[in-house]
C-alpha positions in Angstrom: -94.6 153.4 148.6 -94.8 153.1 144.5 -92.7 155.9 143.5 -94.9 158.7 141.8 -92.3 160.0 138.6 -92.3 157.3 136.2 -93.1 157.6 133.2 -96.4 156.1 133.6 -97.5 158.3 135.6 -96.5 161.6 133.5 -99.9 160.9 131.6 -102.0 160.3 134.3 -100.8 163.7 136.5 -101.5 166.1 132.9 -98.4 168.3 133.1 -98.7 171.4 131.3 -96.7 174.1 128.5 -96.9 174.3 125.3 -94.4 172.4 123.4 -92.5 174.7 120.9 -90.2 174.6 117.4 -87.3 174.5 119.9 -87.7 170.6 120.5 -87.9 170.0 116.7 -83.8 168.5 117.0 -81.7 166.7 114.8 -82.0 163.0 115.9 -79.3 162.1 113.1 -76.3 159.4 113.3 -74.0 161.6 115.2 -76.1 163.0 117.8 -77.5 159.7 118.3 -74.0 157.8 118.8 -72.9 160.9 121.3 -75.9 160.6 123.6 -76.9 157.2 124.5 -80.2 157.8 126.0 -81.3 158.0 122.1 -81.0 154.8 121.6 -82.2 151.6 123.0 -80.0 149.9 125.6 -78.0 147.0 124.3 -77.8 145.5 127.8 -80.0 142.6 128.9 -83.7 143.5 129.0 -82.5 147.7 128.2 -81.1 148.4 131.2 -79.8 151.6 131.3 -76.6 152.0 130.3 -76.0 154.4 133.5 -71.4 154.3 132.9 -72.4 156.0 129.8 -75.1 158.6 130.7 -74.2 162.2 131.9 -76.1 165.4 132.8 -75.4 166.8 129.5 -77.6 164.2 128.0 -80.9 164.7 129.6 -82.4 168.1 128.4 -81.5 166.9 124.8 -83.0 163.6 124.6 -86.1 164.7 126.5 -86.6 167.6 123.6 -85.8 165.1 120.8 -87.9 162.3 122.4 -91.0 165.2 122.8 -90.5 166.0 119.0 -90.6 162.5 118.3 -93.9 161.9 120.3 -95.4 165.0 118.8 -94.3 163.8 115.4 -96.2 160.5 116.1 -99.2 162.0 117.6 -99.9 164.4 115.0 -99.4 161.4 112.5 -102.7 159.7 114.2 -104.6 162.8 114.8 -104.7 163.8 111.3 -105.1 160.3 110.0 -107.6 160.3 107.4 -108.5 156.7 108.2 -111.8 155.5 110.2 -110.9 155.7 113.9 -109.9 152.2 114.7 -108.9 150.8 118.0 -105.3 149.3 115.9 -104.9 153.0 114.6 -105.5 155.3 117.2 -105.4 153.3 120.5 -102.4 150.8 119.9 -100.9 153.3 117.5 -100.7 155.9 120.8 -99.6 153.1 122.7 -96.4 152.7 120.3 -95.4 156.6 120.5 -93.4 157.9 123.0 -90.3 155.2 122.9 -87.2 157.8 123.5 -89.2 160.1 126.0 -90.4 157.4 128.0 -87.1 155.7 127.8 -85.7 159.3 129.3 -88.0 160.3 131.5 -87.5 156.7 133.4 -84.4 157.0 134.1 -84.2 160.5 134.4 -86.8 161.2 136.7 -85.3 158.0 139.2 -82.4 159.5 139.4 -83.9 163.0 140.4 -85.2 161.0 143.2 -82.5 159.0 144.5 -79.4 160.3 143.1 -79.6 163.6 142.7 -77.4 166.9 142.0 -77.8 170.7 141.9 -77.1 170.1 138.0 -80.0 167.1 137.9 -82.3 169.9 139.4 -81.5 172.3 137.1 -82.7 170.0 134.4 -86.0 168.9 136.0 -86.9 172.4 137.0 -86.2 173.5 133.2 -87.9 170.4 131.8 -90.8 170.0 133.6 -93.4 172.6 132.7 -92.1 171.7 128.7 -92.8 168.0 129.4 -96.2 169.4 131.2 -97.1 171.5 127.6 -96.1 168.4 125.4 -98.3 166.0 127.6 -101.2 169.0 127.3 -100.7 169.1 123.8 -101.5 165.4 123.2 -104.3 165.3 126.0 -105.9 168.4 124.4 -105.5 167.5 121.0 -109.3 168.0 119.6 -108.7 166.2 116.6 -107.2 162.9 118.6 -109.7 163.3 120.9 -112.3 163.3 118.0 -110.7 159.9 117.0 -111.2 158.7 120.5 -114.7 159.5 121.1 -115.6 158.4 118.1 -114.1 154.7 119.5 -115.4 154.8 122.5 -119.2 156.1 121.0 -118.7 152.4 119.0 -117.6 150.6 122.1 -120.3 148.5 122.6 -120.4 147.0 118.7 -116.7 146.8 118.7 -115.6 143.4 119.3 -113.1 143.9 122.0 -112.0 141.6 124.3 -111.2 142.8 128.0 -108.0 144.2 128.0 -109.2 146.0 124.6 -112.0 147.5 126.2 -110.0 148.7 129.9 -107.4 150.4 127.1 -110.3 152.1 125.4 -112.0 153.3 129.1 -108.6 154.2 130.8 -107.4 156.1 127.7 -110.6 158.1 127.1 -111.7 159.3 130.7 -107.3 160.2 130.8 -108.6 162.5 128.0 -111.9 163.7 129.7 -110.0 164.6 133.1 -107.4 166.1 131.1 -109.9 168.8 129.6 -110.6 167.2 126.3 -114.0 167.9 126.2 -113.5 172.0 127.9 -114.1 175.1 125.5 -110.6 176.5 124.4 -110.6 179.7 127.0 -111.1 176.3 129.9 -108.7 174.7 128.3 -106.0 177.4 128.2 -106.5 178.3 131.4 -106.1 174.5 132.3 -102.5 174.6 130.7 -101.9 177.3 132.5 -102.5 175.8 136.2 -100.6 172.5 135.0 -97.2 174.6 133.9 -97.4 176.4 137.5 -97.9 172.9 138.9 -95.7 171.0 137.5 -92.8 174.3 138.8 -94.2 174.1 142.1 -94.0 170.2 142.7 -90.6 170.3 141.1 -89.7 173.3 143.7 -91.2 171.4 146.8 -89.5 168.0 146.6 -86.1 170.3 145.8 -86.5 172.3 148.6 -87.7 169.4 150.9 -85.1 167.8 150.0 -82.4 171.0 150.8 -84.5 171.5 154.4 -83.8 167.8 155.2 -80.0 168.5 154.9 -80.5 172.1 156.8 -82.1 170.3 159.9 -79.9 168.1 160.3 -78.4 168.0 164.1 -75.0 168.5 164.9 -74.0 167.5 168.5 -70.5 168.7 170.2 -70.5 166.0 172.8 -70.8 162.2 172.8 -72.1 161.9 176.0 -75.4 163.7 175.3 -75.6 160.5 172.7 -76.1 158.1 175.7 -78.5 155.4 174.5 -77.3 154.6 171.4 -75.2 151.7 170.4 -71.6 152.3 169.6 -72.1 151.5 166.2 -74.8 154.0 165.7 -72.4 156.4 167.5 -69.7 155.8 164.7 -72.2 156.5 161.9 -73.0 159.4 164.0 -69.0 160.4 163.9 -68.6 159.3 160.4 -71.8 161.6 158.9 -70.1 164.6 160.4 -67.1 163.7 159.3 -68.2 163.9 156.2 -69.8 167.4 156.4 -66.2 168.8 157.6 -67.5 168.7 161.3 -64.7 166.1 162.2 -65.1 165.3 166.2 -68.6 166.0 166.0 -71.6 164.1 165.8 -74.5 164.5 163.1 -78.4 162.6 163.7 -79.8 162.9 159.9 -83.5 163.9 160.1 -86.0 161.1 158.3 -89.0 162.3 155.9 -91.7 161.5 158.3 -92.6 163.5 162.1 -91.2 161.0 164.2 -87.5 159.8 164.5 -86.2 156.6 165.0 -83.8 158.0 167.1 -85.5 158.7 169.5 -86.2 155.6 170.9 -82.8 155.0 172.3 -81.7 159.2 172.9 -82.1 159.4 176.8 -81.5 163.5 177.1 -84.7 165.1 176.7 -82.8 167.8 175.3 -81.6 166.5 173.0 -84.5 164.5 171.7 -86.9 167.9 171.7 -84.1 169.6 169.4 -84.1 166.3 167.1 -87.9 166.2 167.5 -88.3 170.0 166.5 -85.8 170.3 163.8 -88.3 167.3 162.1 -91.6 168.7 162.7 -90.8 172.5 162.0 -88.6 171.4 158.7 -89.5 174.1 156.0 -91.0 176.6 157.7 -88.3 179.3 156.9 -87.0 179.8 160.2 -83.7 181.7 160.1 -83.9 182.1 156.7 -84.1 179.0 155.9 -86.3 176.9 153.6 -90.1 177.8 153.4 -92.5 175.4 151.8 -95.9 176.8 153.0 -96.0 179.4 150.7 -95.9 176.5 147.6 -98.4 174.8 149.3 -100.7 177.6 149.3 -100.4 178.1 145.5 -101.1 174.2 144.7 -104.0 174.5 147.2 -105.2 176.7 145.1 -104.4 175.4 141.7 -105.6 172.4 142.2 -108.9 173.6 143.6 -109.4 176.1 140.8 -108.7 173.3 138.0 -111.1 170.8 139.7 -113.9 173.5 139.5 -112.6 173.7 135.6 -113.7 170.0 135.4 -117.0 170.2 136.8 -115.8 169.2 140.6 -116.6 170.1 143.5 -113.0 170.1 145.0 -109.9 168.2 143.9 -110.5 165.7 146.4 -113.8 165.0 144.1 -111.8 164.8 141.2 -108.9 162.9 142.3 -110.8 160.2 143.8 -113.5 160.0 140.9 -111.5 157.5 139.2 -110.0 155.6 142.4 -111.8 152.8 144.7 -113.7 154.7 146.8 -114.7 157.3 144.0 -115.8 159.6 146.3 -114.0 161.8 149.3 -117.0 161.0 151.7 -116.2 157.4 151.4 -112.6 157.5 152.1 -113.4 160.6 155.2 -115.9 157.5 156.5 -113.4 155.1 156.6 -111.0 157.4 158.7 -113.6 159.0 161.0 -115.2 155.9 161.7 -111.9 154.6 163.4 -111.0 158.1 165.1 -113.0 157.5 168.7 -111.5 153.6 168.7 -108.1 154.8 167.8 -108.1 157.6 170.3 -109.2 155.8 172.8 -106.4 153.2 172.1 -103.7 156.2 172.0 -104.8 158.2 175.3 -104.6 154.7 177.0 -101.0 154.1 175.7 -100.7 157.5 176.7 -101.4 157.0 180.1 -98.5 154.2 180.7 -95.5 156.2 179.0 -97.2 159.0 181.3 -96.5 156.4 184.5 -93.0 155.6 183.1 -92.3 159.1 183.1 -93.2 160.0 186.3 -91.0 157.4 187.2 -88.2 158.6 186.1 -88.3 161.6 187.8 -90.1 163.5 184.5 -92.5 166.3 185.5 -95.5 167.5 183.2 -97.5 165.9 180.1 -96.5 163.6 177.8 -94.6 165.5 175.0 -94.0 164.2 171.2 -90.5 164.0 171.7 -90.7 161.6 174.7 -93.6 159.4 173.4 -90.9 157.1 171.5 -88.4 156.8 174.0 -90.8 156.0 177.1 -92.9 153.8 174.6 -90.0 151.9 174.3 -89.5 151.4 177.6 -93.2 150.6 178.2 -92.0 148.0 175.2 -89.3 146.2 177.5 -91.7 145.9 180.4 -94.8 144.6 178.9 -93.0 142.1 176.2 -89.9 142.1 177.8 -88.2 143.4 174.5 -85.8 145.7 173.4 -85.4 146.7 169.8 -81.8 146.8 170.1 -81.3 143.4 171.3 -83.0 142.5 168.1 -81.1 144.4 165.6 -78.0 142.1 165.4 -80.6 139.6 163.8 -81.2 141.5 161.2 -78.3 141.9 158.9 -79.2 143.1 155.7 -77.8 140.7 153.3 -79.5 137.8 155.5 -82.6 139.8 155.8 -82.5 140.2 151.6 -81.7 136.6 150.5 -82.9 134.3 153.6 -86.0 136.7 154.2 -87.0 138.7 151.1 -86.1 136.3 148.2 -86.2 133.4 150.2 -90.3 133.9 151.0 -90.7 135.5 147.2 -89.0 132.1 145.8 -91.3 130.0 147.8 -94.8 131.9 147.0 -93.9 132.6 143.7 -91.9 129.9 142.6 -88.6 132.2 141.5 -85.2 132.9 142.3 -83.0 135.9 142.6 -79.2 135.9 140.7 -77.1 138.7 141.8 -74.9 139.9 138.6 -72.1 142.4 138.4 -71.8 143.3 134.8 -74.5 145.8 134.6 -73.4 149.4 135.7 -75.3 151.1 138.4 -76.4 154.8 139.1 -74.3 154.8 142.3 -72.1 152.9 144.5 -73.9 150.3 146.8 -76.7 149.9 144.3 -76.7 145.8 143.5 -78.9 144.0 140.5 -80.4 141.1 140.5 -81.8 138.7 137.5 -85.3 137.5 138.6 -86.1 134.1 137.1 -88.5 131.9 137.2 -88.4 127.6 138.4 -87.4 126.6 134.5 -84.8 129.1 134.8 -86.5 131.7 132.2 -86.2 135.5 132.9 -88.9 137.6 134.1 -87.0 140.7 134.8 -84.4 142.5 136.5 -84.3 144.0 139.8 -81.9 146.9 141.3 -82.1 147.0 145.2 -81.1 150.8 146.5 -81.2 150.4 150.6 -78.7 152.6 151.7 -79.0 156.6 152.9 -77.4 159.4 151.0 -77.6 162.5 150.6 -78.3 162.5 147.2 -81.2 161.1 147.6 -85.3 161.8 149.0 -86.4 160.4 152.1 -88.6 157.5 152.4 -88.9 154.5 150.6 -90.4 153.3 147.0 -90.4 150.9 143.7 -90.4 152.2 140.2 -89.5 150.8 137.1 -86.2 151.8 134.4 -88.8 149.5 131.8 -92.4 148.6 131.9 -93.4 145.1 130.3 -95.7 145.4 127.9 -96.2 141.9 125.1 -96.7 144.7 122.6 -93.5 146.3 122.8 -91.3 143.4 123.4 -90.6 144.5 126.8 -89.6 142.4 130.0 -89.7 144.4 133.1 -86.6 146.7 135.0 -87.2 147.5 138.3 -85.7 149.0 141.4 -86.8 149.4 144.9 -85.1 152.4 147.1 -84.9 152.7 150.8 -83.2 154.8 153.4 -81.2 152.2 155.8 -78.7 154.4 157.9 -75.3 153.3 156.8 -73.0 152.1 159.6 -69.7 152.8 160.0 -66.5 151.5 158.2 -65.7 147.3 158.6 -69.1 147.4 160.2 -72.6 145.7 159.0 -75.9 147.1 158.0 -78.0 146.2 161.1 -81.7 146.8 160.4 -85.5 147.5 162.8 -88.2 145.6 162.6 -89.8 147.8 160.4 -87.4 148.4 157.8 -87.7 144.5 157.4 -91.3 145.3 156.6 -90.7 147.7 154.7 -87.9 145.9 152.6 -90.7 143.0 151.9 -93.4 145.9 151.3 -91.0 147.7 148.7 -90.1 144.2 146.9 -94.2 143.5 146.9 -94.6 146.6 144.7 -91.4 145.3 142.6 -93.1 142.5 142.1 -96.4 143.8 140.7 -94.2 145.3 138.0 -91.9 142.2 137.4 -94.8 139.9 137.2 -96.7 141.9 135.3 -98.2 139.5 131.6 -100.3 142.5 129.3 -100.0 143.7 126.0 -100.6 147.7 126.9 -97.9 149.8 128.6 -100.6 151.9 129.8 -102.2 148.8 131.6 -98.8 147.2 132.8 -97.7 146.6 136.4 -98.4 149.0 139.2 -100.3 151.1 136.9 -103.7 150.6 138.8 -105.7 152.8 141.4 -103.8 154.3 144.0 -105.9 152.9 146.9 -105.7 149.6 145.4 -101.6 149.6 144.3 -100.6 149.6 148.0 -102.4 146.6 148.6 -100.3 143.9 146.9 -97.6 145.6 148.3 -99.0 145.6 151.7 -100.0 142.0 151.8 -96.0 141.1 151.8 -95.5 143.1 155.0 -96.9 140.3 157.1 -94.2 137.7 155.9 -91.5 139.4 157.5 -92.9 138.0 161.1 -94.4 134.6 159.7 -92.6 132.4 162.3 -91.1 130.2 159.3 -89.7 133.0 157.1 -87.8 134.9 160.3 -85.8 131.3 161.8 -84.7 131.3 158.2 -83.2 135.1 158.1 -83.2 136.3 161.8 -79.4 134.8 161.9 -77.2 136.9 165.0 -74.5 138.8 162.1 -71.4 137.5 164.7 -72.5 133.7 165.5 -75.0 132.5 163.1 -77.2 131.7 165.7 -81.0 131.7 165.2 -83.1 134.0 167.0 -84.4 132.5 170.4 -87.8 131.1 170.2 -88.4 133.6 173.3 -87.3 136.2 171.4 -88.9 135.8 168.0 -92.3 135.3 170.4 -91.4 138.4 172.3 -90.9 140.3 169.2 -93.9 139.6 167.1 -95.9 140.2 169.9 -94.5 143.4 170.6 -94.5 144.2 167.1 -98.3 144.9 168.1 -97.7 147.6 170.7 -97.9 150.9 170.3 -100.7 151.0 167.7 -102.7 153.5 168.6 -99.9 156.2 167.8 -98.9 154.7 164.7 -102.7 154.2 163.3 -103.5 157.8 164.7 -100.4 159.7 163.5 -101.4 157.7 160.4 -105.0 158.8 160.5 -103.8 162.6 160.6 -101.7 163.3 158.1 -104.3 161.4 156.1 -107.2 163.7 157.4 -105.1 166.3 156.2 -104.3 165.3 153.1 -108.1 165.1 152.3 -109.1 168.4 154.6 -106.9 170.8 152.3 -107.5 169.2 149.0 -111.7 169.4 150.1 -111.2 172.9 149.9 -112.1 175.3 147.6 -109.7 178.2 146.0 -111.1 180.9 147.8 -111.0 179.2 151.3 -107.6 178.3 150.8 -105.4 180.4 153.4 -103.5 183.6 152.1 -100.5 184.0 153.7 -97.8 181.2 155.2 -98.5 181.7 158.9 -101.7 180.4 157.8 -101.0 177.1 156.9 -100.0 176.1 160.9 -103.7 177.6 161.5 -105.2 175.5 159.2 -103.4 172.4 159.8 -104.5 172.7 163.9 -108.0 173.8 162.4 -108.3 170.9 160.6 -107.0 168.7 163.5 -109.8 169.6 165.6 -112.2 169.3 162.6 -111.6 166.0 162.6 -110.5 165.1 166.1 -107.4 164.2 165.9 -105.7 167.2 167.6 -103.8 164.7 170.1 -100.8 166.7 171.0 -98.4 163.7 172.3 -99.2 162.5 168.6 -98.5 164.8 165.6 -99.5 164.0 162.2 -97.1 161.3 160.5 -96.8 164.2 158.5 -96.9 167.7 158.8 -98.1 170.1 155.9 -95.0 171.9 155.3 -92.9 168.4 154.4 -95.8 166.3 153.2 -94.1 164.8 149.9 -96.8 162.3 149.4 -99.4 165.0 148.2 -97.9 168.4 147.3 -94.7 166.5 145.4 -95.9 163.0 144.8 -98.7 161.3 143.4 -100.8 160.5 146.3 -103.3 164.4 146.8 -105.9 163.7 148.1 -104.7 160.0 148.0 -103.1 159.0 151.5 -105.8 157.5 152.6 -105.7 154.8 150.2 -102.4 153.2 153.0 -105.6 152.2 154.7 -108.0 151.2 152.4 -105.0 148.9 150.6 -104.4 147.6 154.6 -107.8 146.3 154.8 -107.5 144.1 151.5 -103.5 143.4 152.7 -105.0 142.4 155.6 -107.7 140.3 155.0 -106.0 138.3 152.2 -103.1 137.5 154.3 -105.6 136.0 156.6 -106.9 134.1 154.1 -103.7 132.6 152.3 -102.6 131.5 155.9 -106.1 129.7 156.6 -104.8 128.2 152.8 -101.6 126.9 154.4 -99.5 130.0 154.1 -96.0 128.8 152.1 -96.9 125.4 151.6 -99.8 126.2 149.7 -100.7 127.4 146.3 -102.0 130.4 147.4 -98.9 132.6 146.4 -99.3 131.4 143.2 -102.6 132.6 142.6 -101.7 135.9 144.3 -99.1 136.3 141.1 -101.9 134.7 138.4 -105.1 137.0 139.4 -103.6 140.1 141.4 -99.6 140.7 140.5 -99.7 139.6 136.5 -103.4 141.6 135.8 -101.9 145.4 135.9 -104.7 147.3 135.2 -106.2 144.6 132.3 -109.0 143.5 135.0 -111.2 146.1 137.1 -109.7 146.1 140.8 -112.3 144.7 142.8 -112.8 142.0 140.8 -109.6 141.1 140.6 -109.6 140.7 144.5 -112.7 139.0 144.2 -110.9 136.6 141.7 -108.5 135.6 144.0 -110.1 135.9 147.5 -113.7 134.4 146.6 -115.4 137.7 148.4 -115.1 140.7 148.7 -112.6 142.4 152.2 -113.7 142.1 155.8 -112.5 144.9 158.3 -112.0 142.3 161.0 -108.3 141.0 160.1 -107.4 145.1 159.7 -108.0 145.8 163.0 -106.2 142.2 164.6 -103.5 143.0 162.6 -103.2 146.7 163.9 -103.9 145.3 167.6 -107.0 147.5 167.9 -109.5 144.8 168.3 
């Protein structure tokens, strides 16, 4: 997942609230030498210089960064100059430098390193950093500069990147509400300071009903199943929550856990199972997130009718791939029958496993995992725990990740210690290329805390960018359960995945070769940046690249032909749930965001009606297979970036797919192939239009047939 609070991204989500004479602060000598986010890094490439930074520092810089920007941008908006491309466009791309500098690091950390203080600061800052992007976004005199640009645009001589500036820029200002009658306009700033409250409140509170649910369990036998090592972390976590003797299972981000493959009480995996899927729903109490969701329904719905759309859905996908929400619903519903089909027949089998195991009744959510497992071992002869001990995580990093990166890509990875990290456990890496030059530098996050969101993601601390003198800083940030003391990191089969999926994004950043922060990296359409991401996930089971990391952590030995056969083919099984659970929550995501204000529920025992309405809309009410997820805990879209956006997992798979079936038909590793992946997809950013960048490299444009082999569905 590309993490959706950088920066970057501030400009594209219009956050709202009017920036006041409060932020107009002192940025002399002494304030400047006390806080350390005011001044560029002197570490390699600006790292951030996190031994120095404390809470303290945040709200401060943030308020002298805004007056800095406003400074700047009221500079070019009352220019008296001709509008220029050099004077208004480049000149806006040079504003910003301390906030964006701030907000970087600032808003990583709220993700995954947090604090109750950290909280405070984002809750208090985000509607102000909302106004002060509003203010530049509804600036009518900047905007008058802009239009008159873009009315020129086709006398200007501009080359390509010029021109995707010019277009990216002005339509930013034309969704923003730049071209609205002041009464719109306010109203606008209005919705965007309740929104920008209400995502900040979700993703705290999400993050507070992930450690509420957590499970606590008295006695170790009810933990029979799982390996003794995943018993100590169990002993270890409540240890660590004062519940010494005790065990604690940590709930994930999505619907399913992957605990319960191995839990063999029922019991015990319903009460796992439940305390994940009803998650902030303010039972006992407790967290409620429905009533937020309600609100941002609603927002969201109201502003897009501001804007001239029909829903948010319209609007949010206007300026994506599929451009409009009848596309992306075509794409989902036409694979609902195959993918039904596919899960009621996988259905049947766990069923029969069941049965034979003395289980009465239907197929429940809670036992789909477990028995699906065991249908696993029968039909592949393969058991995910036998597997594990080949996949250590420091192998499965430098003999897996880097070790297929270096290859396609021609780079190397050097781990350094001299640069200070957010948190302990967090390692950095100098990427460089074959003649030994930098590109960039890397920080790799993998382990669970508690200070940190579920999930996993890629953002960046610094954006290359030719005009800025910038080289890129990235990290990537996962959630691999920590094993117990003198122990080692043993990881699934997916987490591989996702650790090569995670370092595809970071590479889209690091290899990133344009002159426009705005146009850098992973700042491209959201159904298009999960495809280069995507694509790597298919590396982790290329027969070379896993004899080379799949080493046992004891003996060094190699994983068994048998096995490594055994595994990739099992790697297909159980499809049909994931591509269905998949298919939900993205059916979801597009049902409420379709909606408009008024038929947006009213009260929060709503939200559950809606969510089974909208199910059986779409037909996808399965009952054995829940949504990946549910409304209530559905970061991607009420927190994150992605509304009305999930879909675009999918619509990235079928590029990942196909041109992973096309570099192997190239000769996979030993071919140039990877190389012209970096030259045409990872180095373009957003300096090329999408499509034809895929074109560029691929020679045609997608087929579905390599999506659906590669999900086992055809």
């Amino acid at each position: 997942m590309l993490a959706t609070f950088s920066i970057s991204r501030w400009y594209v989500r219009q956050l709202a609230l009017l920036v006041t004479g409060c932020l107009l602060v002192s940025t002399g000598s002494s304030m400047k030498a006390e806080n350390p986010l005011l001044s560029k890094s002197p570490l390699f490439l600006e790292a951030p210089v996190f031994s120095d930074i404390k809470v303290e520092h945040y709200k401060p810089a943030f308020e002298v960064g805004m007056a800095e920007q406003k400074k700047e941008i009221e500079a070019i908006a009352n220019s008296t100059e001709k509008p220029t491309f050099d004077n208004t466009l480049v000149a806006m791309e040079r504003t910003g430098e301390t906030l964006k500098r701030v907000a970087a690091i600032f808003f990583n950390l709220t993700n995954s390193h947090t604090s109750p203080e950290l909280q405070a600061v984002e809750e208090e800052i985000a509607p102000i950093l909302s106004s002060h992007f509003d203010d530049i976004n509804l600036n009518k005199k900047l905007f008058a500069r802009m239009q008159a640009i873009w009315n020129d645009r086709n006398i200007l001589e501009l080359n390509e990147e010029q021109k995707r500036l010019l277009e990216e820029q002005y339509q930013s200002f034309v969704r923003a509400g730049a071209m609205l009658d002041d009464a719109a306009q306010q109203r606008v700033r209005q919705i965007n300071e309740e929104m920008s409250k209400l995502t900040t409140q979700f993703q705290n509170n999400l993050l507070a009903a992930t450690k509420e649910r957590a499970v606590i369990v008295d006695d170790v036998k009810q933990l029979d199943g799982m390996s003794d090592a995943e018993i100590a972390a169990a002993a270890e976590a409540a240890k660590q929550k004062g519940q010494e003797g005790k065990y604690l299972i940590s709930i994930t981000n999505t619907t399913r856990q992957p605990i319960l493959t191995s839990l063999k009480n029922r019991d015990l995996r319903k009460k796992v199972w439940e305390a994940s899927a009803y998650r902030a729903m303010g039972q006992n109490g407790g967290v409620d997130n429905r009533p937020l969701v309600i609100k941002l329904a609603k927002l969201r719905a109201e502003k897009a009718t501001l804007l001239g759309f029909a829903s948010h859905a319209e609007y949010a996908l206007q300026n994506q791939m599929a451009k409009k929400p009848e596309a992306a619903f075509k794409m989902l519903s036409d694979l609902v029958p195959q993918v039904l089909a596919k899960a009621k027949a996988e259905s049947k089998e766990i069923q029969e496993f069941m049965n034979a195991d003395g289980v009465a009744g239907d197929v429940q959510p809670w036992d789909w995992e477990y028995y699906a497992e065991k249908v696993r071992k029968a039909k592949y002869d393969f058991d995910e725990s036998l597997i594990k001990p080949y996949f250590e995580l420091d192998s499965v990093l430098k003999n897996g990740v880097f070790y297929t990166f270096g290859r396609l890509y021609n780079v190397s990875f050097r781990e350094r210690t001299d640069l200070p990290v957010y948190c302990e456990g967090v390692r950095v890496f100098d990427v460089l290329n074959k003649d030994g030059s930098v590109i960039g530098v890397f920080y790799a996050d993998y382990i669970e805390r508690d200070s940190k969101r579920g999930g996993a993601w890629m953002d960046s601390f610094v954006n290359q960018s030719r005009l800025l003198g910038q080289k890129p800083v990235v990290v990537n940030v996962m959630n691999i359960s920590k094993a117990a003391p003198g122990e080692p990191v043993l990881m699934s089969l997916d987490q591989v995945q996702t650790m090569f999926h995670e370092l595809g994004h970071g590479v889209h950043g690091l290899f990133s070769k344009v002159e426009y922060p705005t146009l850098s990296g992973t700042s491209v359409p959201r159904d298009f940046v999960e495809f280069p991401s995507t694509v790597h996930e298919d590396w982790a089971i290329d027969p070379v690249v896993l004899k080379n990391y799949a080493r046992h952590y004891k003996t060094g030995e190699t994983i068994p032909q048998e096995m490594l056969e055994r595994a990739i083919a099992a790697s297909k099984f159980n499809k049909g749930f994931d591509t269905l659970e998949y298919l939900s929550a993205a059916l979801l995501d597009l049902g409420w965001h379709s909606m408009k204000a008024d038929d947006v529920p009213t009260s929060p025992e709503d939200v559950e009606k809606t969510e089974a309405a909208l199910l059986a809309k779409y037909g996808v009410n399965f009952a054995p297979v829940p949504p990946r997820y549910r409304t209530q805990y559905f970061a991607h879209v009420w927190s994150g970036g992605y509304s009305a956006g999930y879909y675009a997992y999918l619509w990235s798979e079928v590029l990942a797919a196909d041109a992973f079936a096309y570099m192997a038909t190239q000769g996979g590793l030993e071919s140039n192939s990877g190389m012209e992946f970096r030259e045409k997809i990872l180095s373009r950013g957003a300096t090329r239009e999408v499509m034809q960048q895929y074109r560029d490299f691929r020679g045609s444009d997608p087929k579905v047939e390599a999506l659906l082999e590669r999900r086992g569905l055809k």
